[in-house]
C-alpha positions in Angstrom: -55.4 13.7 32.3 -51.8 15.2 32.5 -50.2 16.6 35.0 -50.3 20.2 34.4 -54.3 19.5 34.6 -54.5 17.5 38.1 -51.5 20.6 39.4 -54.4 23.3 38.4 -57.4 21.0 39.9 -55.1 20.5 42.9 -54.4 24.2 43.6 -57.7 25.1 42.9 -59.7 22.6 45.5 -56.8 23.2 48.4 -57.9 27.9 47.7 -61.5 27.1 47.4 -61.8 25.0 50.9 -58.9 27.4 52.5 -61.7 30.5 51.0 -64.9 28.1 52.5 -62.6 27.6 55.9 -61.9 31.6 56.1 -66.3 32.2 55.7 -66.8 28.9 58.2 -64.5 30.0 60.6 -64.2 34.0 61.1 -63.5 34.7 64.7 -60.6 32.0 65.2 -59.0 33.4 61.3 -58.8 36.9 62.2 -57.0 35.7 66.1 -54.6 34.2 64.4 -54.5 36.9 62.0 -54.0 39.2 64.5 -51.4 37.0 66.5 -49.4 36.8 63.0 -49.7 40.4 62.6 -48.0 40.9 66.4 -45.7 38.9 66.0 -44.0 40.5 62.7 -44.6 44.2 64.2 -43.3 43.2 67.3 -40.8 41.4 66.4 -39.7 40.7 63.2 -40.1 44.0 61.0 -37.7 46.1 63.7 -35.4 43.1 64.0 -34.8 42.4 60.4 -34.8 46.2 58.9 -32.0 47.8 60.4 -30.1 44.4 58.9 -31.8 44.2 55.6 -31.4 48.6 55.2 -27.2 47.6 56.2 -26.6 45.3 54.0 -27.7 46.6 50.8 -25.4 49.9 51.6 -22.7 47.6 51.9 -23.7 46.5 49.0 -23.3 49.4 47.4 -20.0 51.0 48.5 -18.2 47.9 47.7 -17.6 46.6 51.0 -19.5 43.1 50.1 -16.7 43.1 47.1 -13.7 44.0 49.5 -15.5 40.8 52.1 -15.4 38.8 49.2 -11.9 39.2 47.7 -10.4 38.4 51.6 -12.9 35.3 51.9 -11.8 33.7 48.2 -9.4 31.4 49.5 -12.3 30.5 52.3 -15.1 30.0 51.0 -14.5 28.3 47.5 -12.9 25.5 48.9 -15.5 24.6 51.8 -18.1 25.1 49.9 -17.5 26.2 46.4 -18.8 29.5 46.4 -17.3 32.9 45.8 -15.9 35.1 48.9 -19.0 37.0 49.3 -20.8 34.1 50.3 -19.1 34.9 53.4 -20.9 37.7 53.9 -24.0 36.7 52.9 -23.4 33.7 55.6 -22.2 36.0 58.6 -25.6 38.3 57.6 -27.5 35.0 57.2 -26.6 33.9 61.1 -26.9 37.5 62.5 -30.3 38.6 61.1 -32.0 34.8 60.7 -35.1 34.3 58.1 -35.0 34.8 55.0 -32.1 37.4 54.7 -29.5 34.4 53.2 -32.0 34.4 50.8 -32.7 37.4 50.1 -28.8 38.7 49.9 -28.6 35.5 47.6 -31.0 37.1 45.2 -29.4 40.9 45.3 -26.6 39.0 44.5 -27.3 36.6 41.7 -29.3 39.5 40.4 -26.0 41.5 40.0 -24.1 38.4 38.2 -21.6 38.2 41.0 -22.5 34.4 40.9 -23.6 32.0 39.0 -27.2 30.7 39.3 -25.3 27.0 40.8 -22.9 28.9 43.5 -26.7 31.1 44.3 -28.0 27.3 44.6 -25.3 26.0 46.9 -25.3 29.8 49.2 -28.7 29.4 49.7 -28.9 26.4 50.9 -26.9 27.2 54.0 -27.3 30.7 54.7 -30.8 30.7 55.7 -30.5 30.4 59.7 -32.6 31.4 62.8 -31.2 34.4 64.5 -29.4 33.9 68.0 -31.6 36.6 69.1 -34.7 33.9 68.5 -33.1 30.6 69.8 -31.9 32.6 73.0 -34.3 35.3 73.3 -37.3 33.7 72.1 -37.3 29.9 72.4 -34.8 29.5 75.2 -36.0 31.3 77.7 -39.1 32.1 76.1 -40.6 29.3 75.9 -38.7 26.4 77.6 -37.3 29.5 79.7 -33.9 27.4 80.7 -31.2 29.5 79.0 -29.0 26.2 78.7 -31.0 25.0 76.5 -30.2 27.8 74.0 -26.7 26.9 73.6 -27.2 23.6 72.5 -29.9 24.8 70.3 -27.7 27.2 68.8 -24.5 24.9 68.3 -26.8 22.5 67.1 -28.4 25.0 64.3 -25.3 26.4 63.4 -23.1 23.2 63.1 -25.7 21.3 61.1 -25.7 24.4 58.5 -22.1 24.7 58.2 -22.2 20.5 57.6 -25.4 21.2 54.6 -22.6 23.6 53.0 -20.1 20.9 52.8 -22.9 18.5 51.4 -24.2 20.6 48.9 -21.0 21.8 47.7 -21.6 18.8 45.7 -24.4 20.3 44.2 -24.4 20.7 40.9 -22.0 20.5 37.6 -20.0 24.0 36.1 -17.4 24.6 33.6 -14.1 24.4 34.8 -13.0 27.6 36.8 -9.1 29.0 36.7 -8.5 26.9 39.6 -4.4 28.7 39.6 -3.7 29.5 43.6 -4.3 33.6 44.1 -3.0 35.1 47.7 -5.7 37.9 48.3 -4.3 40.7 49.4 -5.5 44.1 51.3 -4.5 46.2 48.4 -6.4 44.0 46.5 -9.3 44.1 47.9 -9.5 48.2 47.9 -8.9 48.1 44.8 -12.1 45.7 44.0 -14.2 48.0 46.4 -13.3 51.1 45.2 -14.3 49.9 41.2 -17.2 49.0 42.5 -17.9 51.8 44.4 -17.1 54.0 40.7 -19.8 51.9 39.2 -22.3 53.2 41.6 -23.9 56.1 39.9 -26.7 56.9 42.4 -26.2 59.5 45.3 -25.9 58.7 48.6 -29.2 59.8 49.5 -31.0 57.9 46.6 -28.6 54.6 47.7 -30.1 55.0 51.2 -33.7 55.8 49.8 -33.7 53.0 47.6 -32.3 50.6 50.7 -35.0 51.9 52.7 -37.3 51.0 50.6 -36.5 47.9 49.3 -36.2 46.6 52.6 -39.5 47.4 53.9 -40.7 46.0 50.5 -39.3 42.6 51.3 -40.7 42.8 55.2 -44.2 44.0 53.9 -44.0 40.4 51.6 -42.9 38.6 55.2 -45.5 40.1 57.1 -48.1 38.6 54.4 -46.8 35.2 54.3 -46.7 35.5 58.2 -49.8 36.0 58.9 -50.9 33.6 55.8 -49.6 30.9 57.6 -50.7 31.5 61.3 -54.2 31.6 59.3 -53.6 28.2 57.5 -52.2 26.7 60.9 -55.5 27.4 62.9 -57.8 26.2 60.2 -56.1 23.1 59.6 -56.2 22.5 63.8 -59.8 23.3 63.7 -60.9 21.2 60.8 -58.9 18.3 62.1 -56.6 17.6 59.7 -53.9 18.5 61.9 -55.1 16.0 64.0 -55.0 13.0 60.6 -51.6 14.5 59.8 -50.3 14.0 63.4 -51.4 10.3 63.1 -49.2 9.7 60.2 -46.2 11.4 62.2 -46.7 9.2 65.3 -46.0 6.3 63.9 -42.8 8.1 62.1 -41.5 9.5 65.5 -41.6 5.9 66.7 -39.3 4.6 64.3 -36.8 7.4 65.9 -38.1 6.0 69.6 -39.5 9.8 70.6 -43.0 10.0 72.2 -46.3 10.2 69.8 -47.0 13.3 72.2 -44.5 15.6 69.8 -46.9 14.6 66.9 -49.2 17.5 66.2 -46.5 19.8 67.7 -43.9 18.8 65.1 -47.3 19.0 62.3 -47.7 22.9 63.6 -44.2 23.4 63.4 -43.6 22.4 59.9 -45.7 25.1 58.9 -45.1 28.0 61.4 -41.7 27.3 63.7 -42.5 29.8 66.4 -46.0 28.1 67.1 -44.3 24.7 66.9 -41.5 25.4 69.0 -44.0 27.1 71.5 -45.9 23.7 71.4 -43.1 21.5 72.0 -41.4 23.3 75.1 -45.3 23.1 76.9 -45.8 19.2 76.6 -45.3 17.6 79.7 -43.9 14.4 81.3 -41.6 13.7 78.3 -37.9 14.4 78.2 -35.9 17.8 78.1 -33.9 16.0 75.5 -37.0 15.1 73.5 -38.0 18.2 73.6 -34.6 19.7 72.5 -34.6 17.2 69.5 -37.7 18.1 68.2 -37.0 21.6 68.4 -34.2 21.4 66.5 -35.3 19.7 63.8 -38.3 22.3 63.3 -35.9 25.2 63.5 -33.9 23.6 60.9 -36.4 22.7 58.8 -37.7 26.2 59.4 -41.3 25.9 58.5 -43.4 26.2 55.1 -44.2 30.1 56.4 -40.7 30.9 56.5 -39.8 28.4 53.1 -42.2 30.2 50.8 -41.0 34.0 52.3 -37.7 32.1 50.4 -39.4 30.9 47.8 -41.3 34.6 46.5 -37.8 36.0 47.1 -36.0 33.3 44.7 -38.7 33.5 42.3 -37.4 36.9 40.9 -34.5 35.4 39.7 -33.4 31.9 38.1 -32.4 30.2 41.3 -34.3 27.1 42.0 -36.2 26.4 44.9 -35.6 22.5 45.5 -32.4 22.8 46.3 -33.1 25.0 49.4 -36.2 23.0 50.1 -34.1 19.8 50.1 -31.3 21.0 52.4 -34.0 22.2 54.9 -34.7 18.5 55.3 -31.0 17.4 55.6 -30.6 20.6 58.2 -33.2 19.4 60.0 -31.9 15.7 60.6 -28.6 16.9 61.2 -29.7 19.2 63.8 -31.5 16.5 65.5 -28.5 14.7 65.3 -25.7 17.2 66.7 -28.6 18.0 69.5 -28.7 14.5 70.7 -24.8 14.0 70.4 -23.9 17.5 72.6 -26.6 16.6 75.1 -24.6 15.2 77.9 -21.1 16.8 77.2 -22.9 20.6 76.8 -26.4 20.2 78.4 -25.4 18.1 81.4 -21.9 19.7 81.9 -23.9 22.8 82.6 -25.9 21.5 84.6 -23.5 19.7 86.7 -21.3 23.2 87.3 -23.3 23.4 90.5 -25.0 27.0 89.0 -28.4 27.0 91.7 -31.2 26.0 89.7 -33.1 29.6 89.9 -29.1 31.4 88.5 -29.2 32.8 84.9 -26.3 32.1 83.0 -24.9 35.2 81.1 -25.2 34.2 78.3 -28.8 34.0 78.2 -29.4 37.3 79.5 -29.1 39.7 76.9 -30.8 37.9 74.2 -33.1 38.0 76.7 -33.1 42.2 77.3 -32.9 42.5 73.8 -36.0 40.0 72.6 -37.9 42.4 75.7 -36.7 46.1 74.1 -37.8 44.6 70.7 -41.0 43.2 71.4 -41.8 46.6 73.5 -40.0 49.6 71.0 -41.2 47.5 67.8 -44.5 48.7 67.4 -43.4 52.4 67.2 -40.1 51.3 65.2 -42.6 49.6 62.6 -44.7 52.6 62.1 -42.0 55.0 62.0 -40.5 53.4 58.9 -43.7 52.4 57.2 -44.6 56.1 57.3 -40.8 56.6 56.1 -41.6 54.0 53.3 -45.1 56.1 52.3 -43.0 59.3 52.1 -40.2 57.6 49.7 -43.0 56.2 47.7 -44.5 60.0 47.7 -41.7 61.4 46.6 -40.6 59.1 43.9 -44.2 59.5 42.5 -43.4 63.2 42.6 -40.6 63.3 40.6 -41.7 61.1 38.1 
């Protein structure tokens, strides 16, 4: 029996028990349905949109092409990709999963970079937003707003170092390598040809944005609540519980309590629910705690990996690459977390700040998580009615 045959027996046992699991198990798959479904109406869909809608104007006009020509002499040798990686990065950081991905794709698509450059951007530009790791897990869940700032150096150092690894990615025929001095005029000139190129009205460029945003969220939302589904079955049928078993004995080769086990299991699948675990398990050290969490916001979780992977699937970019610098993000993380701990964490703490103070910094990732989760519902239905109308009209005029 080849390969190809035990890959299609494989895939067929793991739908048929997930489809016996679903019938077994109603009640506890549609309440994690449900708290899948919250969470990307509440949270992600009117975070992500207004980002996703942005950057495909940008797009474009040509301003992505004017980024790019500045960032040239930036970006290509750090990490051996073209200027608008930079952009795609900076979008990457601000929005969080899976925009790095998805600008990746609009831009391989376009031939603006090769399919090894769209292998080495991806691979670094996929981060969690600072509106998450402040808003959400920070105060959230371990609700300490110190904790968020080494979090976030953490996350955002050990990125920037997967970019310099993987700029070793890969083989390509020799580029012109001869020393060019971007320029301002330069780069207007690059925006403004691309602009020219654009043949589609501003209204249809904004339609089309629209629409091809909420087509992307409407494929997150799925995989969302796909995954919060999968998570709760697996807890209830135990084999969280076998998985955890193997984990223990791996977290004690790194000297970090067996309590993290099924935490870290839930979080390799859905990061929100495993970061939520992690910050509630008690008697074990804020450090611990910090580690762990950095490593599964890193690695990101399978949820958010295959909302990269259905993305990267309409074009030729592979998706081991990304999946493989997930795993070196999420060490490095771990790392930098541990090694920041006493000059960051504990210089903090040692400022003399009372215990009950809120540093600034924490507090309007914290207003803004609260006037997301509240408005999001009504921002969510807004633009999927906005989305039907597109759709209407296109229908119309075809």
């Amino acid at each position: 029996m080849n390969k190809s045959y035990i890959k299609t027996i494989a895939l067929a046992l793991s739908t048929v028990t997930l489809a016996g699991a679903l019938i077994k198990f109603p009640q506890p798959s549609l309440e994690a349905s449900i708290r899948g479904l919250n969470m990307w109406w509440e949270i992600v869909f009117p975070s992500l949109l207004p980002f996703y809608i942005i950057s495909e104007i940008l797009i474009s006009f040509g301003v992505v092409a004017f980024i790019g020509v500045l960032l040239e002499p930036l970006m290509r040798p750090l990490f051996k990709v073209p200027g608008v990686g930079g952009f795609v990065w900076a979008m990457g950081m601000a929005s969080g999963y899976p925009s790095g991905a998805k600008l990746t794709a609009r831009l391989r698509n376009e031939n603006q970079i090769t399919k090894i450059e769209a292998e080495r951007l991806v691979s670094f530009t996929n981060s969690s937003n600072p509106l998450f790791i402040f808003g959400a897990v920070s105060i959230g869940f371990f609700q300490n707003p110190k904790i968020g700032i080494v979090l976030a150096i953490a996350h955002y150092a050990g990125n920037f170092i997967v970019g310099l690894i993987m700029r070793f990615y890969g083989k390509e025929k020799k580029r012109d390598e001869r020393k060019k001095t971007p320029s301002i005029k330069q780069a207007l000139g690059e925006m403004h040809r691309t602009r020219i190129k654009e043949k589609r009205p501003f209204g249809r460029i904004l339609g089309d944005a629209v629409s091809s945003s909420i087509e992307t969220l409407l494929l997150i939302g799925g995989f969302i609540i796909l995954f919060s589904v999968i998570n709760k079955l697996l807890y209830i049928m135990n084999i969280t519980d076998i998985l955890a078993s193997c984990f223990s004995f791996i977290l004690g080769l790194f000297h970090l309590p067996a309590d993290f086990s099924i935490p870290l299991v839930a979080g390799l699948f859905e990061m929100t629910l495993g970061s939520q675990m992690t910050s509630g398990i008690h008697g074990v050290s804020l450090l611990h705690q910090a580690i762990i969490t950095s490593f599964i916001l890193a690695f990101s979780g399978l949820s958010v990996q295959a909302q990269a992977a259905s993305i990267l699937a309409q074009t030729d970019i592979r998706f081991a690459p990304f999946f493989f610098a997930r795993i070196i993000h999420g060490f490095i993380a771990s790392l930098i977390t541990l090694l920041i701990w006493k000059p960051v964490y504990e210089g903090l703490t040692l400022q003399g700040r009372p215990s009950n103070a809120m540093p600034v910094v924490g507090t309007p990732s914290h207003d803004w998580y609260q006037a997301i989760s509240s408005a999001g519902p009504v921002l969510t239905i807004f633009f999927l009615a906005l989305y039907v109308y597109i759709l209407y009209r296109k229908k119309v005029r075809m």
